[in-house]
C-alpha positions in Angstrom: 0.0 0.0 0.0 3.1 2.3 0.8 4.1 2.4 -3.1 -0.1 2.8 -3.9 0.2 5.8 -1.2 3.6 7.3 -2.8 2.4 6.7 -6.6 -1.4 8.2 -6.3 0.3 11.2 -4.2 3.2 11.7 -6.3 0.7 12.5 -9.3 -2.1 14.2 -7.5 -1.7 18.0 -7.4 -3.1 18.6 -4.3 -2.4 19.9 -0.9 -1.5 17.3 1.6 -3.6 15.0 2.1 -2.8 14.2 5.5 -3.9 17.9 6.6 -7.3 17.5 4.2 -8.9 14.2 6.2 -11.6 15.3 8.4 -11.6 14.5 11.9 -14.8 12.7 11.3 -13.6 10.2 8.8 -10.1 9.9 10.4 -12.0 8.3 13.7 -14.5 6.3 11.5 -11.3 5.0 9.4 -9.9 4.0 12.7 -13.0 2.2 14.3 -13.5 0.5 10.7 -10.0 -1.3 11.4 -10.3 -1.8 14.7 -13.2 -3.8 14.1 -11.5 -5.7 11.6 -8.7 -6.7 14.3 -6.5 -3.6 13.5 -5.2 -4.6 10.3 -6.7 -4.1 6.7 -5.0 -5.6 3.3 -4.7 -3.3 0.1 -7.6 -5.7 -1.6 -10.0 -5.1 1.4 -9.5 -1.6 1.4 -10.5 -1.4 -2.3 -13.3 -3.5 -1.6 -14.9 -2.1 1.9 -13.6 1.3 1.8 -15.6 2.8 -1.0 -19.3 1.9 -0.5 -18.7 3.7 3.1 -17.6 6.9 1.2 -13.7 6.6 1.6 -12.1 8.0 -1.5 -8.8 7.4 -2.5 -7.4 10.8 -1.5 -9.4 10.5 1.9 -7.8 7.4 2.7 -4.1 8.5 2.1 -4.6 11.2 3.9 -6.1 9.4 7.0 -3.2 6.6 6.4 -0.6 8.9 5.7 -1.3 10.8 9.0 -1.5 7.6 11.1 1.9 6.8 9.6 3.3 10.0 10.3 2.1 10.1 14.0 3.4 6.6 15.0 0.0 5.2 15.2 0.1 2.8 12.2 2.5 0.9 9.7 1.6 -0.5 6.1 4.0 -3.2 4.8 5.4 -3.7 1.3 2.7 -6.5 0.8 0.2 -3.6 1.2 -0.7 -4.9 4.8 -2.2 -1.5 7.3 -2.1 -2.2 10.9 -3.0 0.0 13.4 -1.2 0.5 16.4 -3.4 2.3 18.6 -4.2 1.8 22.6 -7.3 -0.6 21.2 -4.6 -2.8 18.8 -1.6 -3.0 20.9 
């Protein structure tokens, strides 16, 4: 998911995304994967995240941030897990 991330922000001419999420969909984000046992693969992003309104650029964002702040890691297989108080 980290080279998804790096690829679709590398050719998007926006602000950053990180400071675009709102708060709202951050913490909805969050409980999503809690409730899926803190982690979410590339595939089930593609396939949950969307119907739930979750764009692309909302997602990176939310990830992105999550990453940044210590609170989650995505592999090279494309693997997210969250390292919150609720995961760890």
């Amino acid at each position: 998911m980290r080279k998804i991330v790096a690829l679709i922000a590398a050719t998007m001419a926006a602000p950053a995304f990180a400071q675009d999420a709102p708060v709202a969909d951050r913490a909805a984000f969050v409980a999503l994967v809690e409730a899926r046992d803190c982690t979410m693969t590339e595939t089930e992003a593609a396939t949950v995240l969307p119907p739930l309104g979750f764009t692309k650029e909302v997602t990176i964002g939310i990830v992105e941030g999550l990453v940044n702040e210590g609170l989650a890691s995505v592999t090279d297989a494309g693997v997210l897990t969250l390292k919150t108080e609720t995961c760890i």
